[in-house]
TORTIDREN-416342 format. One record per residue (C-alpha): x, y, z. Coordinates in nm, 3 decimals. Each point is the difference from the previous one (the first is absolute). Layout:
<nodes>
> X|Y|Z
...
</nodes>
This chain:
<nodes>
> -1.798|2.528|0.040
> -0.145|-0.250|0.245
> 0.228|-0.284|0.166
> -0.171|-0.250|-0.235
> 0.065|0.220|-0.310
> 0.348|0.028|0.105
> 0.074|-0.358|0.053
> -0.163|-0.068|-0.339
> 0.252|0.278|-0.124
> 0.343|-0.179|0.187
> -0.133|-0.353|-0.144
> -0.017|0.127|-0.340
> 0.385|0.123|0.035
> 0.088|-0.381|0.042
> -0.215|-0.093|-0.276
> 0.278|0.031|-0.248
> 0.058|-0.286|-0.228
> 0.352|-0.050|-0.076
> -0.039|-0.236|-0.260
> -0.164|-0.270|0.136
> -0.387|0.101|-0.181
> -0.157|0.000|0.329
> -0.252|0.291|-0.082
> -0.274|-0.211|0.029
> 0.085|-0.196|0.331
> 0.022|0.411|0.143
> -0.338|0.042|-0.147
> -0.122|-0.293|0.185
> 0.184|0.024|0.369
> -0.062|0.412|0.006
> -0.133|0.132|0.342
> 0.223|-0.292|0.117
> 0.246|0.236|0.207
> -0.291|0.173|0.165
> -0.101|-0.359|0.122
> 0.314|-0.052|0.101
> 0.063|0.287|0.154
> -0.299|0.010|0.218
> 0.066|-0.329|0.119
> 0.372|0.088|0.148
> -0.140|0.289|0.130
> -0.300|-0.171|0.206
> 0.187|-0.270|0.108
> 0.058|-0.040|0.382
> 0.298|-0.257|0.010
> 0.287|-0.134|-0.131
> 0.067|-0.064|-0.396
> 0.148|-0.281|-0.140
> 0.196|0.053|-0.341
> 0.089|-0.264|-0.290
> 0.308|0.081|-0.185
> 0.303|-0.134|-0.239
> -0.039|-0.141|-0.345
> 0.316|-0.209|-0.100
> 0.202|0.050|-0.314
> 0.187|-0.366|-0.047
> 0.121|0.129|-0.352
> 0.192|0.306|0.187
> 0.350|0.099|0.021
> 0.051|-0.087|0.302
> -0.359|-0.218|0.044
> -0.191|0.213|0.233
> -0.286|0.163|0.052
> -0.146|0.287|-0.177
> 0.001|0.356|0.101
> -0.331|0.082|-0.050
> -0.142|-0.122|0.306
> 0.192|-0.023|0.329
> 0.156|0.397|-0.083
> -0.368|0.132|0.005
> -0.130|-0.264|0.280
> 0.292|0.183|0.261
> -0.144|0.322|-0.109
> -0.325|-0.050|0.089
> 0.124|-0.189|0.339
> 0.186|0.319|0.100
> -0.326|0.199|-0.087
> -0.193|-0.226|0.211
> 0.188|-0.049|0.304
> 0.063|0.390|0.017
> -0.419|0.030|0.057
> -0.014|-0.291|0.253
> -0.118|-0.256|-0.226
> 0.169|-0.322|0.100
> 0.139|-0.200|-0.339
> 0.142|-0.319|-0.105
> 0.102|-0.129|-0.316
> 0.037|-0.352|-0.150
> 0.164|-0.165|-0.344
> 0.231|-0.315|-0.040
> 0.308|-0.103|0.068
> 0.173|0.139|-0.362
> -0.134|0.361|0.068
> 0.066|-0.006|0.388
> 0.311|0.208|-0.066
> -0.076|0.257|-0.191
> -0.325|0.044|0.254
> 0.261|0.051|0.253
> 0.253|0.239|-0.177
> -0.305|0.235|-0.149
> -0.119|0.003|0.419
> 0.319|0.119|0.128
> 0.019|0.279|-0.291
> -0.337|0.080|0.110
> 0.092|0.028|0.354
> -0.306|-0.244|0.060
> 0.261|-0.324|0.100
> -0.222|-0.019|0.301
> -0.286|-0.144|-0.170
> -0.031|-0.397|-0.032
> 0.066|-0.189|-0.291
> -0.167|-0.342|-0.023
> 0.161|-0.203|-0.193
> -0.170|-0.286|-0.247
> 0.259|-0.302|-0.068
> 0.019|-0.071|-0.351
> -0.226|-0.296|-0.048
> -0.149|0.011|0.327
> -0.360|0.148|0.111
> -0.136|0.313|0.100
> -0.166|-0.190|0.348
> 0.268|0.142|0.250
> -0.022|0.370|-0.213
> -0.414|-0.007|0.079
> 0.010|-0.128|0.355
> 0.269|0.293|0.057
> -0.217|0.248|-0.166
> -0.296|-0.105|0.205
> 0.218|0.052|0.332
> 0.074|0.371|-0.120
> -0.404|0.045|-0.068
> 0.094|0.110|-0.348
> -0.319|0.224|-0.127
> 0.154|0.036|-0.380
> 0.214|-0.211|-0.242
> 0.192|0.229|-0.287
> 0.180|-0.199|-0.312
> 0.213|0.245|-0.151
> 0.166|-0.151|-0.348
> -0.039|-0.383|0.142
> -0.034|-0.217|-0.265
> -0.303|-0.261|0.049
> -0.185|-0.318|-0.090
> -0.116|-0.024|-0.364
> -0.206|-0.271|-0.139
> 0.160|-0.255|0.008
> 0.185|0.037|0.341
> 0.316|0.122|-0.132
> 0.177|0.327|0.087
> 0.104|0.185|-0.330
> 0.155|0.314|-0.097
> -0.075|0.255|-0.222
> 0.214|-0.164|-0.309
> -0.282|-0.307|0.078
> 0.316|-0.215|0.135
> -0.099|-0.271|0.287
> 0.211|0.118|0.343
> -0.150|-0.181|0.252
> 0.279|-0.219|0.102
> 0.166|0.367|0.115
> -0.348|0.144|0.128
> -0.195|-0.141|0.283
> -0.373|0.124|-0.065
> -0.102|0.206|0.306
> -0.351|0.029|-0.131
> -0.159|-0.162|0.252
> 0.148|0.175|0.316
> -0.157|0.286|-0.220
> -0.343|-0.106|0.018
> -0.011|-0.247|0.338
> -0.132|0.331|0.166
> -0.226|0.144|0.208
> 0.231|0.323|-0.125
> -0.117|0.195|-0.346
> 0.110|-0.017|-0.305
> 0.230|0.231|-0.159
> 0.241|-0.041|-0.320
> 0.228|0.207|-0.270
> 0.086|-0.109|-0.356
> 0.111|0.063|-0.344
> -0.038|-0.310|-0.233
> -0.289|-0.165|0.138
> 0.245|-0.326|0.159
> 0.032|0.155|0.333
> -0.210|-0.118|0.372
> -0.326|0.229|-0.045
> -0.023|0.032|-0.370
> -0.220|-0.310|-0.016
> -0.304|0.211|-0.002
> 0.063|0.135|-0.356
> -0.157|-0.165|-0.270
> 0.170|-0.292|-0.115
> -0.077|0.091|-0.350
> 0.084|0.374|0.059
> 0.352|-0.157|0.105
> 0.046|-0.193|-0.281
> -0.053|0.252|-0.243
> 0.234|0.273|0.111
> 0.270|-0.164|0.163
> 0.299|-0.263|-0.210
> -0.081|-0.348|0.150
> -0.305|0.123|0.170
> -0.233|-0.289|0.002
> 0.327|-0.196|0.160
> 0.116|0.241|0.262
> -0.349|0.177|0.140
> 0.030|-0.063|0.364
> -0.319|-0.169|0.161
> -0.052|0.174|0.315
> -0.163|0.316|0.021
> 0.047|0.292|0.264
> -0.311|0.204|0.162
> 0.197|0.308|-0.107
> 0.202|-0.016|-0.331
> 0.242|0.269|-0.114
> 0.131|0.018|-0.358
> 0.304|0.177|-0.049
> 0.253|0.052|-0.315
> 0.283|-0.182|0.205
> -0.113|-0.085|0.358
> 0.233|0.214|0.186
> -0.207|0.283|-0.101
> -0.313|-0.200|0.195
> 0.186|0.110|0.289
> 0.061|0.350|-0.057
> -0.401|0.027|-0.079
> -0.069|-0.148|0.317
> 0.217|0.261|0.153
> -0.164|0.269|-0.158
> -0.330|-0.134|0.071
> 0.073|-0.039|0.361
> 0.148|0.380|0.001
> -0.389|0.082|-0.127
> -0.247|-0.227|0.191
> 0.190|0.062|0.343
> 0.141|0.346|0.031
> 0.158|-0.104|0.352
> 0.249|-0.197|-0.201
> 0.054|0.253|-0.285
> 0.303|0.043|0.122
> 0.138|-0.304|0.033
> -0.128|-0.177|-0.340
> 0.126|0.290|-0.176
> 0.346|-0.054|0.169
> 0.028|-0.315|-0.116
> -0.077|0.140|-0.345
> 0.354|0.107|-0.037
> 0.234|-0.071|-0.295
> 0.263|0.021|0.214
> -0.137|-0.239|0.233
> -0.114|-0.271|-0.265
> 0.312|0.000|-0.215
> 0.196|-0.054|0.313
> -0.196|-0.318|0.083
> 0.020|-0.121|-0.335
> 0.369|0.047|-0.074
> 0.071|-0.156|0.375
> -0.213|-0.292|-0.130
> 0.130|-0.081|-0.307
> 0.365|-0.026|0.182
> -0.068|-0.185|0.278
> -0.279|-0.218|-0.060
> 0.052|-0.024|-0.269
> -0.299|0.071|-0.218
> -0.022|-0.016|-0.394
> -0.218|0.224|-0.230
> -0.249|-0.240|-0.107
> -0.009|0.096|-0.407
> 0.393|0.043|-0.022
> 0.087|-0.270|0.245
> 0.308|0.199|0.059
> 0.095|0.123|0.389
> -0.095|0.353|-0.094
> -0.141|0.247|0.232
> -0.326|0.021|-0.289
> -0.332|-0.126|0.040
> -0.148|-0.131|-0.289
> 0.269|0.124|-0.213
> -0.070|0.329|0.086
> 0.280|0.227|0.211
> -0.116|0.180|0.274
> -0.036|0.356|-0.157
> -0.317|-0.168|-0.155
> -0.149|-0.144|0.316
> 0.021|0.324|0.142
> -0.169|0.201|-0.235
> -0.287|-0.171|0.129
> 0.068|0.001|0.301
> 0.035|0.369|0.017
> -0.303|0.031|-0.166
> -0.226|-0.162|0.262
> 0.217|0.206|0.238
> -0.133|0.315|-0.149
> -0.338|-0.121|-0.037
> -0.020|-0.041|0.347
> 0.160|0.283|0.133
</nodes>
């Protein structure tokens, strides 16, 4: 099997709906890893990642697990083949960015922080200083619409969420973005109507703002774990690395250590749960050892 083949064949393993009737929005975002993929691989600076949705409703308020756990992962993976990272969300997710770092053994990379209610101006100039060459969003939520921020359930959160889609696409970096409902930063390249007919509250929550390179995942943490694998394929001199980092072990560690100390909520429970998306990890990691045979 070729490296494109096989890329194809790792994105399919995330293409797994888990309730959400998101076959179609697969069918249209397929060959989006590969994109993806290539552009990590070719690019010759640092990366810039977008991370942290908030749950208000949660118990504790926090933010979500899917998201920051999967964003240290791939900083680990990154900084371990020399490419320089950063990552940026708001001022309710800033902790549980910093708790799923230090799992990760990543706390070296920077965190730049968005006040809630303030503007993404100081984020871009800082990005432009570190030459960033590629912006990721990884489970962000975005602009819809009608300017609002809105989660899956369609409710209105943006007096908890500061919109960070325009440090996004300020540029002169690329475009990259993972998803699973069609409200996240880089999903605004779906079809609106496409949206609206799968997904509850579609039509309310589809983000805007659309990514060069979408992924579509079952849950977004998975995005992650396809990007590893994908990586492991299209640049054999960091096989060893990405596939590492595509460790049970390894993931469930960084997403128990973030659920206690951040603290982070699963976002379809609410509940302080070391789930994603309802789901315990035994059922992430079926995938994840999937793409790790795939690829290996």
């Amino acid at each position: 099997m070729d490296r494109a083949a096989l890329i194809d064949a790792v994105e399919a393993v995330v293409h797994r709906d888990v309730g959400r009737n998101i076959a179609p929005l697969f069918a249209a975002t397929r060959g989006g890893l590969r994109d993806a993929v290539s552009a990590i691989a070719n690019t010759p600076g640092p990366i810039g990642l977008i991370t942290g949705f908030y749950v208000p409703g949660g118990i504790p308020p926090a933010a979500e697990t899917d998201g920051p756990v999967a964003t240290a992962l791939l900083a680990r993976a990154l900084r371990r083949v020399g490419i320089a990272c950063r990552i940026c969300t708001d001022a309710p997710c800033v902790s549980a960015c910093v708790a799923a770092l230090a799992a990760a053994d990543a706390i070296d990379v920077a965190i730049d922080v968005v006040p809630l209610g303030g503007d993404v101006a100081e984020a871009i100039a800082t990005w432009r200083a570190y030459r960033v060459k590629l912006a990721i969003a990884i489970e962000r939520c975005g602009r819809t619409k009608d300017g609002t921020a809105r989660n899956m359930r369609g409710e209105d959160i943006s007096a908890e969420t500061t919109l960070l889609d325009g440090l996004f696409l300020a540029g002169p970096w690329d475009t990259a973005a993972i998803g699973d409902g069609g409200n996240e930063i880089g999903t605004g390249g779906l079809s609106r109507a496409l949206v609206a007919d799968c997904i509850a509250h579609g039509e309310t929550i589809a983000c805007v703002t659309p990514a060069s390179h979408l992924i579509l995942a079952g849950v977004s943490h998975w995005g992650v774990y396809a990007l590893l694998g994908g990586l492991a394929v299209q640049r054999p001199d960091w096989r060893g690395t990405m596939v590492d980092c595509l460790d049970p072990r390894l993931d469930q560690s960084i997403l128990e250590s973030t659920v206690r100390n951040g603290p982070a909520v699963d976002g379809v429970t609410r509940q302080q749960t070391a789930t994603i998306d309802s789901l315990e990890p035994a059922a992430h990691h079926q995938v994840l050892q999937a793409i790790r045979m795939l690829v290996t």
